[in-house]
N, C-alpha and C positions, 0 to 999 in steps of 0.2 A: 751464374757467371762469377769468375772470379779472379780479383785484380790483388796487385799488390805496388806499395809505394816504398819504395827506397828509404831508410832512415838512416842508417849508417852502416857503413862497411869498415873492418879495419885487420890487421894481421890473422887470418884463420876465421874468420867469422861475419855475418851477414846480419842485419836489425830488418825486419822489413815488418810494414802494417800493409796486412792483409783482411780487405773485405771480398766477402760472398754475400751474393744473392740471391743462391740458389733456393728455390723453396717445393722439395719433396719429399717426400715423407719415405720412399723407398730406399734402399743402399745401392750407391755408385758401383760402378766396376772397380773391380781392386785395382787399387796404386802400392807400387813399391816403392817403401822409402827406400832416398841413394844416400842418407849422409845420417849424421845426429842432428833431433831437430828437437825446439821445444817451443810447445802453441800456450801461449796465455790467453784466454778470451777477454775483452774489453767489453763488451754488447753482447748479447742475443747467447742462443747457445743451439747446440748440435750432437749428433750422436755420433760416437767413432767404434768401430770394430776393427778390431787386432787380434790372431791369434786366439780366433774363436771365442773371443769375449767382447761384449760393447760397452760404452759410460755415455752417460750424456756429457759434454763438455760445457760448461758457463763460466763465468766467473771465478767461481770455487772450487772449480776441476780445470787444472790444465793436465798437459800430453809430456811427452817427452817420447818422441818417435827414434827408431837405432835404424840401422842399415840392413837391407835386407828385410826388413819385416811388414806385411802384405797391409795391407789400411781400407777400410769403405766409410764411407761416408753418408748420414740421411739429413736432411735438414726440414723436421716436421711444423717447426716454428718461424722459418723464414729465415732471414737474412744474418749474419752476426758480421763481429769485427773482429780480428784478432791480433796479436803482435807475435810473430813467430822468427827464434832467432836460429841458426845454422849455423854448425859450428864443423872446421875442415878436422878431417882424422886426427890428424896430429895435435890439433888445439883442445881435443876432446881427450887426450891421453893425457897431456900438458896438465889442466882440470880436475880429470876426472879418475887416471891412475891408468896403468897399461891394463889391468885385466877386470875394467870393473863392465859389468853388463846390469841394467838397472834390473832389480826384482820384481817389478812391476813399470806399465807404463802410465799410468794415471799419478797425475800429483796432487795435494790436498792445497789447496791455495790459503794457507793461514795468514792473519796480519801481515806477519812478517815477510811473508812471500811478497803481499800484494804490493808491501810499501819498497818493496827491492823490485818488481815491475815498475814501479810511479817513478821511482829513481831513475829507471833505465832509459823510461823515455825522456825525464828531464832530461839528461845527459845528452841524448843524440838531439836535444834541440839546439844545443851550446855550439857545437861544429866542430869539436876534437875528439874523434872517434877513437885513435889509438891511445889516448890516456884518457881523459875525461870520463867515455864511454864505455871503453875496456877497463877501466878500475871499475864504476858503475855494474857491469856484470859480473862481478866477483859476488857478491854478497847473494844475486840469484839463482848463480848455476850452483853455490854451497849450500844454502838454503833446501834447491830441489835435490842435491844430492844426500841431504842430510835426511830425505826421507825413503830415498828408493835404493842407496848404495849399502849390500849389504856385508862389506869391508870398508876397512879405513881407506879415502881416497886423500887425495893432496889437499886437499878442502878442508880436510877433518881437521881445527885445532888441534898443537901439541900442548897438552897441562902443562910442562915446563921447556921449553926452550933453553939451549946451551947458553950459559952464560956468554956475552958479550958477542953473539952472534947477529943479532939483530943490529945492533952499532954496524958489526962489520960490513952487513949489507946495506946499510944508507951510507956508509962512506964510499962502497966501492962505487953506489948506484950516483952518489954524487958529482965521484970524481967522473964519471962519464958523461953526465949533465955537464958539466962545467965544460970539458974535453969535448964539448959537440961529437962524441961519440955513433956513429950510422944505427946503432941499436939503439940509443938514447930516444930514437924517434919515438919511440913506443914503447908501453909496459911488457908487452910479450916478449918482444926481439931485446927489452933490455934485461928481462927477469932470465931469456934462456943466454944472453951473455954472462950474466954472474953465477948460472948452473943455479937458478933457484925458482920455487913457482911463483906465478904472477899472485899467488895468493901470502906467499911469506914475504915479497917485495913489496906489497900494498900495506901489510901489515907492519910489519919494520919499522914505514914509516909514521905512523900512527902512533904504536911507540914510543918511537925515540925522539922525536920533533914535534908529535901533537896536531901535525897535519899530515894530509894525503898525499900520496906518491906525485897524483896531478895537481895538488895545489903551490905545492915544493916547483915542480917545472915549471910551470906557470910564474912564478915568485923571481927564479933566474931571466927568463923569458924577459919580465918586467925591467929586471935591471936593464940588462942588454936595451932596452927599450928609449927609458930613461936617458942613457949614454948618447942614445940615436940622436933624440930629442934634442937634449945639450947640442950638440955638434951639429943642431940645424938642423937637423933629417924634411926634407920638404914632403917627402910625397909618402903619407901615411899607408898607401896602397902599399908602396913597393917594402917599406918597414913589415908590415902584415905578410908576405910572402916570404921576407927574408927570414923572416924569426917563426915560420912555421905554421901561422895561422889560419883557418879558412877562410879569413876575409879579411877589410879594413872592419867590417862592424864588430868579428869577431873580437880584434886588436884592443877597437876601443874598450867593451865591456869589459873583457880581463882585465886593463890597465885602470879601467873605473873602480873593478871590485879592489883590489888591490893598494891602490893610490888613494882611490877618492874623488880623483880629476881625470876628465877626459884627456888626450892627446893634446887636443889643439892645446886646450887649457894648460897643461905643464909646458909646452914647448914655451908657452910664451912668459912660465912663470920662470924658467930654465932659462930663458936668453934673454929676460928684459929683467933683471932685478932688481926688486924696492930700493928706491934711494934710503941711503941709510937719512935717521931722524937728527935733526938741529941738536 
């Protein structure tokens, strides 16, 4: 049997933890994949056949499944866990380049991979899928590409970047932050606004500023917050929805990391002020 639990969803793409339970040692009927998919094992492991070849998958073998391509499945060791993420056509071009087809589907799970999986799930526990989480999968989907893609994809570092290119793109990417921009909502919708990948957008900022594309939003987000605050804002709920966030809890933590003080705590440092001293 096998389930899956929603982690996060956000422009072109799907986070989902999947467990099975299945425990037989035979190969399933074949499944075809419908989309681009890539399975990182968390727990246990399994055997996958593709294309007349099989790998065990554990830990240190993840997949990366394409469209059209047939799959079975045996599981001689029982149950595992995995985190498999889904990625729509378009966001896999966006990524990964119009003509790349991986050279193989098996990926080698090195440190670096693994600490770009650990990332990803910290990320969907935060509650802002479209930057948070989506910046978060940059560094995995280039990572797994940097082993299977056998051309340069959008992922691929350039050695030199055009002088003063990278400015240009945190200024334009700011002024649409500032401008409440309908693409600003997200790293994707705002990377394909300024015509650049969500991987030289992420990077930009890094950069030129020394922080992340989402810690920048987040950082404006706060002002606007602040301002609320000041002018009384009562109901930390309806602050939380206006300014984008998955919650009031979400609200709070970002303004804690940030500030230092919770909400309630600046509202009150914000409209009651120290009397000044004798």
């Amino acid at each position: 049997m096998r389930s899956a639990r929603r982690l996060g969803a956000g422009p072109g793409f799907v986070l989902d933890a999947v467990t099975c339970l299945d425990d037989h040692p035979r190969w399933s009927a074949p499944e075809v994949s419908s989309g681009h998919r890539m399975v990182l094992v968390r727990r246990g492991r399994f055997r996958r056949g593709s294309d007349g070849h099989s790998a065990v998958v554990d830990p240190t073998l993840a997949y990366l499944a394409t469209p059209g391509e047939e799959e079975r499945f045996a599981h001689p060791a029982g149950g595992d866990e995995c985190t498999a993420l889904y990625l729509s056509p378009s966001l896999w071009r966006t990524l990964a380049g119009d003509d790349t087809r991986p050279a193989r589907s098996t990926v080698y799970v090195d440190a670096r991979l693994e600490l770009a999986h650990r990332r990803v799930l910290s990320a969907a526990r935060a509650g802002d899928p479209a930057f948070e989480l989506a910046e978060a999968l940059l560094p995995l989907v280039s990572t797994t590409l940097s082993q299977v893609a056998t051309t340069p994809t959008p992922a691929t570092p350039r050695r030199s970047p055009p002088s003063g290119r990278a400015a240009a793109i945190v200024e334009a990417a700011r002024e649409a932050i500032t401008a409440g921009h309908p693409a600003a909502d997200g790293l994707v919708p705002l990377a394909e606004l300024l015509t650049v990948s969500p991987y030289q957008l992420s990077r930009a900022f890094t950069r030129e500023l020394g922080v992340s594309l989402t810690h920048y939003r987040n950082r404006v987000r706060v002002s606007t917050a602040l301002d609320r605050l000041q002018q009384g804002e009562p109901s930390l709920a309806t602050l939380a929805t206006d300014l984008g966030f998955a919650d009031q809890a979400h609200l709070t933590r970002t303004i804690r990391r940030h500030v230092g003080h919770t909400p309630k705590a600046l509202r009150h440092l914000l409209t009651h002020p120290s009397p000044p001293h004798p």
